[in-house]
N, C-alpha and C positions, 0 to 999 in steps of 0.2 A: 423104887429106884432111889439111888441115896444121892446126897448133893456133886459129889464128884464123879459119878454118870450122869446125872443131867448135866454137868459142864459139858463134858466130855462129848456129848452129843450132841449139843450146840454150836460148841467150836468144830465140829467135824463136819455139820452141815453149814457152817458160816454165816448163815441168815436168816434172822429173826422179821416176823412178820409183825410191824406194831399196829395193830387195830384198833383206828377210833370209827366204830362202828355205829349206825342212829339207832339200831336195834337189836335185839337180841337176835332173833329173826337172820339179820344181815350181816352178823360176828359167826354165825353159824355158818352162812356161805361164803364168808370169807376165808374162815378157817380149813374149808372141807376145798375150798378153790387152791390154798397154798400147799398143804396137804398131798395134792395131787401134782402141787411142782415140787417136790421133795423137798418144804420147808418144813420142819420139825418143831420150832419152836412158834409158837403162834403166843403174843402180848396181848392181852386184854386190858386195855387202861380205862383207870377209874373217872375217865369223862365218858365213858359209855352208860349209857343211861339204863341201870340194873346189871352191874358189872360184875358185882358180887353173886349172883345169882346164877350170871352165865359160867363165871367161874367157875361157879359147883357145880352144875350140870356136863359143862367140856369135862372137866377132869372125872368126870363117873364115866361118860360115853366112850370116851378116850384112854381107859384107864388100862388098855391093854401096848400103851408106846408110843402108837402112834404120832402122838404129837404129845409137846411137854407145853403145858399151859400153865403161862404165866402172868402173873399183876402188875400194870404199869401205868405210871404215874402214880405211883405211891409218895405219899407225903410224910406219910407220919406211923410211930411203931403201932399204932392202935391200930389202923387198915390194916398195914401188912402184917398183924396176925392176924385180922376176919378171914385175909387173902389165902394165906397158908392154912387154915382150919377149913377152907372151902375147898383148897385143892392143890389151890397157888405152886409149883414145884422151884419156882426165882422169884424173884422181885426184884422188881428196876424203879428208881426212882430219878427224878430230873436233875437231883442236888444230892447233898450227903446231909441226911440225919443219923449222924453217931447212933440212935437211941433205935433206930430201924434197923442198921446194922446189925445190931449189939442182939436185937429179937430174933432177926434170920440166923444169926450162927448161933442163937440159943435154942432154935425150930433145928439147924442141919439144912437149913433151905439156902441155897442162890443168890447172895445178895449183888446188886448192881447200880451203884447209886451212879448220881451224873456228878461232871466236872468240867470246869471249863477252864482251869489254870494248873499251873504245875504244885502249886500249893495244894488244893484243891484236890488233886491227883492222888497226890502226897499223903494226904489226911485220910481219903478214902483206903487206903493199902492199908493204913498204919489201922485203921479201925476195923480192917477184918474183912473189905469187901473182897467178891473174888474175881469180879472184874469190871472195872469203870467204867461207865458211859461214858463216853465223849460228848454233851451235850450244850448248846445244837453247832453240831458237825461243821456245817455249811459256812459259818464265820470266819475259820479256820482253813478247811480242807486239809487233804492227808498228810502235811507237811506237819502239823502238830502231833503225830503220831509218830514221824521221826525226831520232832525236838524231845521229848516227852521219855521217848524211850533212849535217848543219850546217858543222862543221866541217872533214868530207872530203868534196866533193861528188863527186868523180871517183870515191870508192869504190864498187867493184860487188859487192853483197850475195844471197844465195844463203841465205834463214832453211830450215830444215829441225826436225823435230820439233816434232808437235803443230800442224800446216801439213794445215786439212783443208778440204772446197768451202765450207764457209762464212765461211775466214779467207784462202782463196789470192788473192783478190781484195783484199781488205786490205791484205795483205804487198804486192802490185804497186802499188798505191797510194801506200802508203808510200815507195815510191823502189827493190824490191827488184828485179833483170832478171829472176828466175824464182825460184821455189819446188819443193825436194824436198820430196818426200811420200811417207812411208814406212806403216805400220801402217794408216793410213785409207785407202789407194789398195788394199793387196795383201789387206784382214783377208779377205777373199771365197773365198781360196787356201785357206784354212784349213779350209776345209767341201767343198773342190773347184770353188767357185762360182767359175770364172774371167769369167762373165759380166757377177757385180757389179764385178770387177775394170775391165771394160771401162767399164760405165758408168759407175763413178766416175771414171775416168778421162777420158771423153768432159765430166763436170761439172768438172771442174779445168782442162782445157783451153779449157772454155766460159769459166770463173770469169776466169781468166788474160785472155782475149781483149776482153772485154766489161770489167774493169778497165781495160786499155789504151785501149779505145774511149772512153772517158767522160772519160780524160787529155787527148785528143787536143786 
C-alpha cells in the first residue's frame, strides 16, 4: 500500500488509536480491541517498552489491511527508519524534526510531525509533512484548527491529546481530517477491560462520522 492510500484510509476512518501500551502482550489487545471498533490506524509509540519489535510483528500479522500500523513518538530520523524497515507504514512525531521528514518522503512513508503554533504549522508543510499533529490538542481546543486553517487552508490537521467522544466531533468540525485519541480510547486496557476499549472506540468512530454528515 503506497503512502497516499495509507492517507487515504486514515482520513476516511478519522481515528487513529495512540497506544502507550506496558506490554507487548497488551498493544496486541489493544490493537485487535480497536480493530473490532472499525479503527484502522493503530500508533505504536516508542514509550512502549519493545516498540520496535511489536512493530514488526503487527505489520507481518496484519499485513493483509487490516490495520495500518504505525510509529509514534518518534524523535529522531534514526528511529523512524528502524520504524519504517519494521513495517512503520506513518510516522508521527511530537514536534517537527526537518531531518525525520526529509527520511519519510525519502522511505514514501506518512510523515506527521506535531505542532503547536502557526509557525510551527508552517514549517511542517513547507518540509514535506502530510499532515500535522496538533499537539497537545487540549491547550487549544478546536478553535485552533479554525485559526490555523484561515490563513492555510490546504493545511491538513491531525489534533491528538485530550481528543475524547465528546470533543472528536468538534475537532472534525473544526476543519480537522481525523483525530488521535490516546488515554480516553485505551484507559479500559488498564483493568484488562478490552471491551470498553472497543466501545469507545465504536463512539469516536460514531462521533467522527455523524460530524462529517451534518458538514455535508
Amino acid at each position: 500500500m503506497d503512502k497516499a492510500q495509507v492517507i487515504q484510509k486514515l482520513t476516511d476512518c478519522g481515528v487513529v488509536a495512540v497506544v502507550r501500551a506496558e506490554s507487548a502482550e497488551q498493544a496486541k489487545k489493544i490493537a485487535d480491541a480497536c480493530i473490532e471498533a472499525g479503527i484502522v490506524g493503530i500508533e505504536i509509540t516508542f514509550t512502549v517498552p519493545g516498540a520496535l519489535s511489536i512493530i514488526e510483528s503487527m505489520a507481518k500479522e496484519y499485513a493483509d489491511g487490516r490495520m495500518l500500523i504505525g510509529a509514534g513518538t518518534v524523535l529522531d530520523a534514526e528511529t523512524a527508519r528502524a520504524a519504517i524497515l519494521a513495517g512503520a507504514q506513518y510516522v508521527v512525531s511530537p514536534y517537527l524534526d526537518v531531518d525525520t521528514v526529509k527520511l519519510c518522503n525519502s522511505y514514501g512513508v506518512a510523515c506527521m510531525p506535531g505542532a503547536m503554533t502557526m509557525r510551527e504549522a508552517a514549517d511542517a508543510m513547507k518540509a514535506g509533512a502530510d499532515i500535522v499533529k496538533i499537539f497537545p490538542g487540549n491547550l487549544f481546543g478546536p478553535s485552533i484548527i479554525k485559526s490555523f486553517k484561515g490563513p492555510m487552508p490546504q493545511l491538513r490537521m491531525m489534533p491528538t491529546g485530550g481528543v475524547d467522544v465528546s470533543t472528536a466531533g468538534d475537532w472534525i468540525r473544526a476543519g480537522a481530517v481525523a483525530v488521535g485519541a490516546g488515554s480516553s480510547l485505551t484507559k479500559g486496557a488498564k483493568t484488562g477491560d478490552y471491551a470498553a476499549v472497543t466501545k469507545t472506540g465504536k463512539e469516536l468512530v460514531a462521533a467522527v462520522k455523524k460530524a462529517r454528515e451534518e458538514m455535508k
